[in-house]
N, C-alpha and C positions, 0 to 999 in steps of 0.2 A: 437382565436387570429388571428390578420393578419398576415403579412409577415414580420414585425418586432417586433411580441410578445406582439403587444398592445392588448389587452383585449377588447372582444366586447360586453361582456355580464357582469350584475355585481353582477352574484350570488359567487362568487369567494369572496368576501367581504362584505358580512352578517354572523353574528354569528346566529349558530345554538346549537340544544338541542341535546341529546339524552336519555330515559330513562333507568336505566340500574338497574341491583342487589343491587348495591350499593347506588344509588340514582340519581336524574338528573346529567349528564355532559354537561360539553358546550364546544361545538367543533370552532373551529378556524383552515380554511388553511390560507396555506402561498403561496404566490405567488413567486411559485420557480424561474421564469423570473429575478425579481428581486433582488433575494435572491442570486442566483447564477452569476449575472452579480458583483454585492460586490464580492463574495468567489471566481472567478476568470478571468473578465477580467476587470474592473474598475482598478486596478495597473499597466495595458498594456496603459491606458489612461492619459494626463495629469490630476490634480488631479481637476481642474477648470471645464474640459469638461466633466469629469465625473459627476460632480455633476450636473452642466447642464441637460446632458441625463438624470440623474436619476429623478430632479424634472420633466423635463418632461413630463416622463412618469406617477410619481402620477398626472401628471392635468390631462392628456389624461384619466388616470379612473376617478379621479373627473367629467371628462363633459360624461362620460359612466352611472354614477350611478343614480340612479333616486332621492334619498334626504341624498348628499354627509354627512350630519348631523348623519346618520343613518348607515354608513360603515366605517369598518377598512381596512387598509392595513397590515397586519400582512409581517412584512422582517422577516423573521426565516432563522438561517444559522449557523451554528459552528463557536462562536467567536473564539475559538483558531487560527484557522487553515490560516483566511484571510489574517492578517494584515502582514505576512513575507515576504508576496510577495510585500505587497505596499510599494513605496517609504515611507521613514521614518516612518516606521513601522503604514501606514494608516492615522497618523496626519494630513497631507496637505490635503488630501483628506475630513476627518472627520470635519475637522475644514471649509473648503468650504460649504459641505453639510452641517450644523446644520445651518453654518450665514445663505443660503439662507431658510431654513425649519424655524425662528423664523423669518424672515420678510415675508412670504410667509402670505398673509390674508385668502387663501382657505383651508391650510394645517394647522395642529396642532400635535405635539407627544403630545402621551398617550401613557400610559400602560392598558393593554391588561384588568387590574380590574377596570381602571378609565374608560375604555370607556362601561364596561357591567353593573359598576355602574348604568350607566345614561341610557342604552340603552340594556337590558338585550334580550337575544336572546326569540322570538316570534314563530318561524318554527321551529318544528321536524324533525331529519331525523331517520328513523327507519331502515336504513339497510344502512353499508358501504362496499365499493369493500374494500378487506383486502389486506394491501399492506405497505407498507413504501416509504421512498423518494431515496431508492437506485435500488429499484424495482419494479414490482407488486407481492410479495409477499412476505415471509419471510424464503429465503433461507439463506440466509448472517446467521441466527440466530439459524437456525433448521433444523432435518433433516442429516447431516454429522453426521459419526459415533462418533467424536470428539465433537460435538454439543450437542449429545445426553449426551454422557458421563458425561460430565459438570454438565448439566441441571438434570441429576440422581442423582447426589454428591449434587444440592444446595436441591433436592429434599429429599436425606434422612437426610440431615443438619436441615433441616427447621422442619420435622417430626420431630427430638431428640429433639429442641430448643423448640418445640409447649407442647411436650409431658412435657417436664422438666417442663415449666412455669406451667401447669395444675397441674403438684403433689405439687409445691410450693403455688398455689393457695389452692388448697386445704388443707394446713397446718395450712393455714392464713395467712400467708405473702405477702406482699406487692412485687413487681417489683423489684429487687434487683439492683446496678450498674453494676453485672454483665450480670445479663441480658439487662440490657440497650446496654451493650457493645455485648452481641452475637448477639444478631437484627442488630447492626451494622454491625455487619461482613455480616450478611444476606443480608442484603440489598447491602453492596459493593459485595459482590459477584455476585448478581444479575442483575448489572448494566451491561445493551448489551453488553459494550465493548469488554467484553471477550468475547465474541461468535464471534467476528468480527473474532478477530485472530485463534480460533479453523476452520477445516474444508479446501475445498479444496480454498475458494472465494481470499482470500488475505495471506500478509504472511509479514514479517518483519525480522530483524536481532535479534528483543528482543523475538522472539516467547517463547525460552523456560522460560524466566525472566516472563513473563507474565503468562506463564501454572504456575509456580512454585508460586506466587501472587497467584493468583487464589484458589490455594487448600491450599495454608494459610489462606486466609481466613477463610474458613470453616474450618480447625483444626482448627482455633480458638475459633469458637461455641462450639466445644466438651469440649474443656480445661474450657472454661469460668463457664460452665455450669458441670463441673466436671467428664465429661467422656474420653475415651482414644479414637481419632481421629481412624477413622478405616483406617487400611493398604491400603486401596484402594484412601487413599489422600496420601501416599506416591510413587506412582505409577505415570508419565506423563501421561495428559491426548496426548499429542504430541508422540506417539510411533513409527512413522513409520517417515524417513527420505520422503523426497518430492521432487520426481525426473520428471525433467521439459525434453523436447526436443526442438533443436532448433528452433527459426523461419521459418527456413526450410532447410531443407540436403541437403548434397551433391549429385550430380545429375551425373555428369562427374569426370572421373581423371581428374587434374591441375598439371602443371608445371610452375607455373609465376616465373617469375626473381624478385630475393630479393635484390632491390635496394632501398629499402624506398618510393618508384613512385608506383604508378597506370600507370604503362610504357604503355599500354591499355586495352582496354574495355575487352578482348577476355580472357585475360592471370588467371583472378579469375571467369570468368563464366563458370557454372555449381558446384560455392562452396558452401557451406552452410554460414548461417547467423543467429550471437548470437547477438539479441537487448538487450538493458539495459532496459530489464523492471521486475520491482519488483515481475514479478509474485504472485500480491496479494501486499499488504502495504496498508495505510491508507484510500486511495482512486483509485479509477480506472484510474485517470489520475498519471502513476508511473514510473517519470523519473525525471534522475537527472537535476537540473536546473545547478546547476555547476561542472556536470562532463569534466572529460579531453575526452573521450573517448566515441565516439557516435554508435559503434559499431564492431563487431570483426567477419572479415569474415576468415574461414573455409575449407580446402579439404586434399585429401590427394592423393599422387601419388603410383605405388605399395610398396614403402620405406618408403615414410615419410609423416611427416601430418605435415600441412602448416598453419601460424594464419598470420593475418593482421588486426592490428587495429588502426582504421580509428578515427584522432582527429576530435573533435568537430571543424563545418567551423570555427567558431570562435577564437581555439585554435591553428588555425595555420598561421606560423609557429611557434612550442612551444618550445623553448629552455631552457627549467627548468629541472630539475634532476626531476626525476620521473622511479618507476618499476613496476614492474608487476613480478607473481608467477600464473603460470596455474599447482594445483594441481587433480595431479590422481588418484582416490581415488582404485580403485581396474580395472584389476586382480592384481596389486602390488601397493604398496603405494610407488609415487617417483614424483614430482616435478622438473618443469624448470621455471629457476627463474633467471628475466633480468631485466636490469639498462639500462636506457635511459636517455642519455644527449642529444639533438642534434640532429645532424647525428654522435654522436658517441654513442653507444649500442654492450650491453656484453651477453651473455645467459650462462647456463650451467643446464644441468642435475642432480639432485640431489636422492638419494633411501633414505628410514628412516632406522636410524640401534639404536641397541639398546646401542651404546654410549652414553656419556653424552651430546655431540655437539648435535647428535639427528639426521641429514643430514650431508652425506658422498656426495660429487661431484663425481660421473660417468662419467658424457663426455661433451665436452664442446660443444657447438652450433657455427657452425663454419659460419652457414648461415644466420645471420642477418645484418637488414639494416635499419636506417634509416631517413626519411625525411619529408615528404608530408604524411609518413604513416611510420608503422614501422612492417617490414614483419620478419617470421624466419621459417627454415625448420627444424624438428624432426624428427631425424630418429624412424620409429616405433620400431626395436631393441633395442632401448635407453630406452622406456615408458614401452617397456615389453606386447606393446600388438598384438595382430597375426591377421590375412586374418580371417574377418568374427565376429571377437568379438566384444562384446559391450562393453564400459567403462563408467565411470563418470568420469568429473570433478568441478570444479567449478573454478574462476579466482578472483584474488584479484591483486587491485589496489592500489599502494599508490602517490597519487599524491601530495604529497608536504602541500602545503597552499589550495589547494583544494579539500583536504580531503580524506580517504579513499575509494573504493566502493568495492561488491564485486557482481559478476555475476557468477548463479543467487543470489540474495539478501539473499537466504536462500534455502536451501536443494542442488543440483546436477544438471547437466548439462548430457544426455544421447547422447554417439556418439557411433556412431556403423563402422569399418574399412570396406572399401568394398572387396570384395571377387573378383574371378575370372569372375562371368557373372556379376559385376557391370555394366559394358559400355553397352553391349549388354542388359542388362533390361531396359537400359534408354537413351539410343539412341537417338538422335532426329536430326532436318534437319534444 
């Protein structure tokens, strides 16, 4: 490709064979250029000049190929996922692209069986690099202990459901509807998705709705097929909590002044720094398009530990009621939980007790502020943690009309308090 991803060669657009156990396949790639210019930046474009670019670029391989009669342009992409981001859910855009691709006398849509109809793949390929479109290879699917686990559950599912059809064969009987229904579950089981979500690669808020799915499924082969699901589908394949660390730690004690300002440069360097990213979610690009809150810097002085979190440029100045809850998950379970109007803002310390309220208020946060940003000091006495421990937590946000978030998106946040040779390990000039 050059330097704008036009294609200089036109073997990218011939369908090919391969032979296999099964019988011939016939392979088609997709020109991820393309594919990916639709799934995310064409919605950054008006919807006219996108289409533009896009026919464009099929002429430019049209006058690359040697008998345009004789290649496809395969667009492959996750219809779900594109069209939220385009104005009007992609219409303006869609409805551009097709009037200019049905007056177009060079271009034609097909489907992928109308054009091997007429023009059935000729060349072999006998060996592929093994990989996917999110890699070169198949991490995302295999391989994590969580990945494995899965794949041994649909593994001994598919063994009971093989085994059952064979004694029922053997009887004389025909395919029952139940068995039509356990294949079902077989096959939903088997569908990659869930391997997305097991393992260290991505992660979600639905993680454990999705493990829970998942090994329903397959109980439901056993039941269908008349056997008792074994104990090891009521087990999470999710067992272990997923403990993130910040973007990067604190480096220096801080003391900045909690007026709601970035009063300057000096006052929050050497603090640490919590990004809003999904660690893991649907796709690699994992940030919120409408959060309030673009990040939350971090430090602690020998007393207390210091948060400042910085609206989105956009979001300021934000005068909406909105709060926040930075829970700590051990050595003690206790929560500081603040209301933000303005520049007016409230905090307070809370411990969990075994009332019915649930959270008892401890002490109130006497150091908050804010404005431009919105700053507050914790005494560490209050959070219950000492010189040199490590904690979790994680932060939840409720912002109003623009919706919940919570950092990290799933599992813990690891801070560690600095001890007495902090400054002297990390000293600098």
């Amino acid at each position: 490709r050059d330097n704008y991803g036009h294609p200089m060669d036109s073997f990218l657009y011939s369908p090919y064979y391969a032979e296999t156990v099964g019988g011939r396949l016939t392979l088609l790639f997709r020109d991820h250029i393309l594919s990916d210019l639709i799934g995310f930046d064409y919605a950054k474009m008006d919807p006219e000049r996108a289409a533009d670019d896009f026919i464009s670029r099929l002429h430019r391989i049209y006058d690359v190929v040697e008998d345009p009669s004789r290649h496809i342009v395969p667009i492959i992409l996750d219809g779900e996922n594109a069209w939220e981001s385009f104005k009007n859910d992609g219409r303006d855009f869609l409805v551009s692209l097709y009037s200019r691709l049905s007056r177009d006398e060079r271009l034609k849509c097909v489907t992928v069986s109308e054009f091997l109809s007429k023009d059935p793949p000729s060349e072999r390929l006998d060996w592929l690099y093994p990989g996917s479109w999110i890699s070169h290879n198949f991490n995302i699917w295999i391989g994590h202990n969580e990945d494995n686990t899965g794949w041994d559950l649909i593994y001994d599912a598919r063994k009971a459901l093989v085994e059952h059809e064979a004694s029922v064969k053997d009887d004389g009987a025909g395919q029952s509807e139940e068995l039509k229904a356990a294949w079902k579950q077989i096959y939903a089981a088997e569908g990659s998705d869930w391997f997305w979500w097991y393992g260290d690669e991505h992660s979600s808020a639905n993680d454990e709705q999705f493990d829970a799915l998942f090994r329903n499924h397959l109980k439901k082969v056993y039941k269908l097929i008349g056997q008792d699901p074994p104990m090891a589908l009521d087990i999470p394949i999710i067992i272990e909590d997923k403990v993130f660390s910040p973007i990067s730690i604190p480096s220096a004690y801080i003391n900045p002044v909690i007026d709601g300002e970035v009063t300057n440069y000096f006052e929050w360097m050497g603090s640490g720094r919590i990004e809003h990213r999904f660690f893991g979610a649907a796709m690699h690009r994992e940030t919120h398009t409408d959060s309030l809150v673009e990040g939350i810097s971090y430090g602690f002085s020998k007393k207390e530990l210091f948060f400042r979190f910085d609206y989105c440029k956009d979001r300021v100045p934000y005068e909406e009621e909105w709060n926040f809850t930075i829970i700590f998950i051990d050595p003690s379970l206790v929560k500081v939980e603040g209301h933000v109007r303005g520049a007016e803002s409230t905090a307070g310390v809370f411990e969990k007790t075994q009332e019915k309220e649930g959270w008892r208020e401890i002490a109130a946060i006497e150091r908050i502020a804010s404005e431009r940003v919105v700053e507050l000091a914790v005494a560490l006495d209050a959070i219950n943690v000492a010189e040199g421990e490590k904690f979790r937590i994680f932060i939840k946000i409720d912002a109003g009309p623009l919706g919940p978030e919570r950092w990290p998106l799933k599992g813990y946040l690891q801070l560690e308090v600095p001890t007495e040779e902090f400054e002297k390990e990390n000293w600098f000039v």
